[in-house]
PyMOL commands that place a pseudoatom at each C-alpha (Angstrom):
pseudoatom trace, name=CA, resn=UNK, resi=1, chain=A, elem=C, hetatm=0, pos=[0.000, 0.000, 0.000]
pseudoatom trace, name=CA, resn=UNK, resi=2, chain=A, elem=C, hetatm=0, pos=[1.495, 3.129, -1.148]
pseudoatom trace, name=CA, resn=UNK, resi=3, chain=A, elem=C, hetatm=0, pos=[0.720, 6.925, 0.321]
pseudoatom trace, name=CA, resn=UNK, resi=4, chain=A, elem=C, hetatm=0, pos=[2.783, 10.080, 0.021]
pseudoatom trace, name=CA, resn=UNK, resi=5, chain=A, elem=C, hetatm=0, pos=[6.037, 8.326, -1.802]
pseudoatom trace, name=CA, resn=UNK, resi=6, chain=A, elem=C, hetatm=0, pos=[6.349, 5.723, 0.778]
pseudoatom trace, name=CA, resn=UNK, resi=7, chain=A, elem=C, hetatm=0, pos=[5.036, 2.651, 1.376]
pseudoatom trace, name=CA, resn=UNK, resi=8, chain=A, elem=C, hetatm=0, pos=[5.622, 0.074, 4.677]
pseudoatom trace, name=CA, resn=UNK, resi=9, chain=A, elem=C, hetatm=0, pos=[8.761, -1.613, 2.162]
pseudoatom trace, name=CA, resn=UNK, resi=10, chain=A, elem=C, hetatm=0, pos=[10.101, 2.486, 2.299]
pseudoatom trace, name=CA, resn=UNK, resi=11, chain=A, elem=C, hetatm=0, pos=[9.548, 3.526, 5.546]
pseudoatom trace, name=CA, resn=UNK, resi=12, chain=A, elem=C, hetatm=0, pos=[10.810, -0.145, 6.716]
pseudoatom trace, name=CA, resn=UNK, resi=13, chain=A, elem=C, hetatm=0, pos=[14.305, 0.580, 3.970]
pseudoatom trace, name=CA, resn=UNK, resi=14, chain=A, elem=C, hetatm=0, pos=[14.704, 4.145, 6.093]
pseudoatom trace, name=CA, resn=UNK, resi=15, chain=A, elem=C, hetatm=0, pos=[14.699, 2.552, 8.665]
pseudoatom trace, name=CA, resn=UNK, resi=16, chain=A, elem=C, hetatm=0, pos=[17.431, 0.107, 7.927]
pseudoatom trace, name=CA, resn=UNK, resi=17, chain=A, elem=C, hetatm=0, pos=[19.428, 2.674, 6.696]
pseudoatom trace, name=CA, resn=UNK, resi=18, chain=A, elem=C, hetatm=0, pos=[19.271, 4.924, 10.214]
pseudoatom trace, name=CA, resn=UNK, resi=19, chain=A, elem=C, hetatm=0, pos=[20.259, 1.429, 12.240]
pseudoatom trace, name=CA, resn=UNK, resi=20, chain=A, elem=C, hetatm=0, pos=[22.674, -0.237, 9.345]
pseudoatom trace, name=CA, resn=UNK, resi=21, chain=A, elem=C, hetatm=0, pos=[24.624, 2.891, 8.181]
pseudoatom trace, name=CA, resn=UNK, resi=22, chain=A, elem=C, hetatm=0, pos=[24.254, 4.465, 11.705]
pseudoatom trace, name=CA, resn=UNK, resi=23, chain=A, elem=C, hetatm=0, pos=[22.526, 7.778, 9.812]
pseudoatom trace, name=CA, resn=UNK, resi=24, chain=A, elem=C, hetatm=0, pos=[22.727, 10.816, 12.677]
pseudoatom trace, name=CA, resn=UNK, resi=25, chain=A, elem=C, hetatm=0, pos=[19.458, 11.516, 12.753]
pseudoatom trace, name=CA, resn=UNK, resi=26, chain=A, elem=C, hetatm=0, pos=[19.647, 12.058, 16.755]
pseudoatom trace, name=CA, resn=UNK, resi=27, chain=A, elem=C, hetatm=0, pos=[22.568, 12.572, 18.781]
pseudoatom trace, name=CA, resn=UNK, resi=28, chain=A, elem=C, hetatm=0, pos=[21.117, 10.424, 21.895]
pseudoatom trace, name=CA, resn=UNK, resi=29, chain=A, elem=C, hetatm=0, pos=[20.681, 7.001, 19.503]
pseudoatom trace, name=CA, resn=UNK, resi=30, chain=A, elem=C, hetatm=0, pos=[24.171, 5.059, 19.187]
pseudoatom trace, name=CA, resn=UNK, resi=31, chain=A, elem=C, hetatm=0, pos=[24.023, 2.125, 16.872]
pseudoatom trace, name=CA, resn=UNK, resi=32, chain=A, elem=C, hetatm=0, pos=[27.062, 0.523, 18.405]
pseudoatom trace, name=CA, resn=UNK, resi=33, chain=A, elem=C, hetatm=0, pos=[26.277, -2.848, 19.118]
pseudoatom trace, name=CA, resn=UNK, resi=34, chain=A, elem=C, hetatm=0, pos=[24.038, -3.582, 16.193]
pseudoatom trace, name=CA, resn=UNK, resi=35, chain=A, elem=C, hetatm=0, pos=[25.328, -6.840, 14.080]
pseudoatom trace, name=CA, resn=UNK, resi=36, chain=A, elem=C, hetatm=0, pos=[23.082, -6.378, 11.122]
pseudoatom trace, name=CA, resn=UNK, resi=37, chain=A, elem=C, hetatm=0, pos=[19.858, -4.951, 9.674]
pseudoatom trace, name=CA, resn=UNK, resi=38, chain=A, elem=C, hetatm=0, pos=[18.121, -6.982, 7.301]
pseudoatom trace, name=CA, resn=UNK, resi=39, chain=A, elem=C, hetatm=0, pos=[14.628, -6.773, 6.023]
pseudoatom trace, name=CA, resn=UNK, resi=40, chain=A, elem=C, hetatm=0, pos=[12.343, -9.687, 6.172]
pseudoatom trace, name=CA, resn=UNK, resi=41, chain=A, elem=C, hetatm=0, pos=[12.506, -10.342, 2.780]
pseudoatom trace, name=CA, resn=UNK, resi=42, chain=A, elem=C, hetatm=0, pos=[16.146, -10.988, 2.942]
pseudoatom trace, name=CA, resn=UNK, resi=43, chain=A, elem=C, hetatm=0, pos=[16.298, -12.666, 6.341]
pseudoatom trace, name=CA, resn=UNK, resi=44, chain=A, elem=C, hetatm=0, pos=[13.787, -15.149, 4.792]
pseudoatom trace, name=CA, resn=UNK, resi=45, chain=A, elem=C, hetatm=0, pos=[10.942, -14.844, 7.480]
pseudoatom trace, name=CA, resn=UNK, resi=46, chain=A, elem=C, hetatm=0, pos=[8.208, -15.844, 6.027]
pseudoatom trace, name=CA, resn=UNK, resi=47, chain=A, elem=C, hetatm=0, pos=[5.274, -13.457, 6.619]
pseudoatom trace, name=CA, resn=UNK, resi=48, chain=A, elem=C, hetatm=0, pos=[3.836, -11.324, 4.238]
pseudoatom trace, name=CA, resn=UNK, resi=49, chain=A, elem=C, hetatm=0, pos=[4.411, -7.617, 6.662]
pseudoatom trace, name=CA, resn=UNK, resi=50, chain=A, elem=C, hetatm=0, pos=[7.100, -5.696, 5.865]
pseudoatom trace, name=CA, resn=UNK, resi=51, chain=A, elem=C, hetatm=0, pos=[9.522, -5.597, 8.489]
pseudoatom trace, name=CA, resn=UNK, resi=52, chain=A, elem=C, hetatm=0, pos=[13.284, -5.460, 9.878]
pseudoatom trace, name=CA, resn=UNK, resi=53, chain=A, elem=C, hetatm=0, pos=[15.638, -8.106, 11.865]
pseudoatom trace, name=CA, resn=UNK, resi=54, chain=A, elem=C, hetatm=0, pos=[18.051, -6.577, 14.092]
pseudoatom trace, name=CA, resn=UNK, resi=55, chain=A, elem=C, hetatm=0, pos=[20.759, -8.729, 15.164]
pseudoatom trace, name=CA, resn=UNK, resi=56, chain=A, elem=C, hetatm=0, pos=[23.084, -7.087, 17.762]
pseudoatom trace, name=CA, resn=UNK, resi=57, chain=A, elem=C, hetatm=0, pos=[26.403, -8.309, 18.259]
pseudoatom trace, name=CA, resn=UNK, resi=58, chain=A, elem=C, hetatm=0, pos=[25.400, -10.439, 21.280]
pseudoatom trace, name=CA, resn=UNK, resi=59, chain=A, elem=C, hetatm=0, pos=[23.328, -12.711, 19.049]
pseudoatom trace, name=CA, resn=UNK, resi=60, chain=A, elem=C, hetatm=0, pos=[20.133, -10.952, 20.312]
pseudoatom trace, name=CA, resn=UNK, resi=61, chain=A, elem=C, hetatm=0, pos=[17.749, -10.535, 17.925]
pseudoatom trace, name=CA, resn=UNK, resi=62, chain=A, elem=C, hetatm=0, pos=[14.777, -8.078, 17.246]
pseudoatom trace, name=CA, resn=UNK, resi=63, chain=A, elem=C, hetatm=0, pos=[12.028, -8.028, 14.552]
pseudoatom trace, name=CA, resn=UNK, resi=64, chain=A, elem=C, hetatm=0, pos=[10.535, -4.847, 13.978]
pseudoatom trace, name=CA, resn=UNK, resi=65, chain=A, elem=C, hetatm=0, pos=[7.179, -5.210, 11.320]
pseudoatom trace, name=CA, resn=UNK, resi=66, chain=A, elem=C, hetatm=0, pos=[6.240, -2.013, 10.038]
pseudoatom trace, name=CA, resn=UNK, resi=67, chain=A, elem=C, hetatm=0, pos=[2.230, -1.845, 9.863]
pseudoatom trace, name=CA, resn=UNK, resi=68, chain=A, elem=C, hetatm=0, pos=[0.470, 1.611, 7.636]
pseudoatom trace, name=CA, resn=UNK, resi=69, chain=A, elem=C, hetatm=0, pos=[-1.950, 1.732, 10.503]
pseudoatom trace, name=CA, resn=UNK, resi=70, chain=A, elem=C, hetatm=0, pos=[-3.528, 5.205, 9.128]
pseudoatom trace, name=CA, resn=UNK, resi=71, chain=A, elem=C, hetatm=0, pos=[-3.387, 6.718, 6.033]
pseudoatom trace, name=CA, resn=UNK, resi=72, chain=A, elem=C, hetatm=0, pos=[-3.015, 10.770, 4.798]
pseudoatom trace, name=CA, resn=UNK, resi=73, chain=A, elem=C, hetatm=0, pos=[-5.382, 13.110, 3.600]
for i in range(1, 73): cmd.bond("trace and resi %d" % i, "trace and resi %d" % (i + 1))
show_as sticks, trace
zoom trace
């Protein structure tokens, strides 16, 4: 589902790209610690949501899914 040039695949890529490539969006986050960023799609999770796996260097592991829960005017 698409609104305003981005979708839940977009916002979840933006995403990525603030935790992967440690974007300074905010000088309080620190992305040290994080192993990888990969979408579901490419970690193979088989759902269809859009989403993110976030694999700190511990091993831990978070999935974020990324739901349009309301659209624009």
């Amino acid at each position: 589902m698409k609104t305003n040039g981005i979708d839940a695949t977009g916002f979840a890529n933006c995403l990525r790209a603030i935790l992967a490539d440690g974007l300074d969006v905010n000088e309080s986050f620190d992305p040290d610690g994080i192993r990888s960023v990969d979408t579901y799609r490419d970690a193979e999770i088989l759902t269809m949501n859009d989403g993110l796996v976030v694999t700190m260097d511990d091993g831990t592991e978070f999935q974020l899914t990324i739901v349009l829960s309301r659209r624009g005017r």
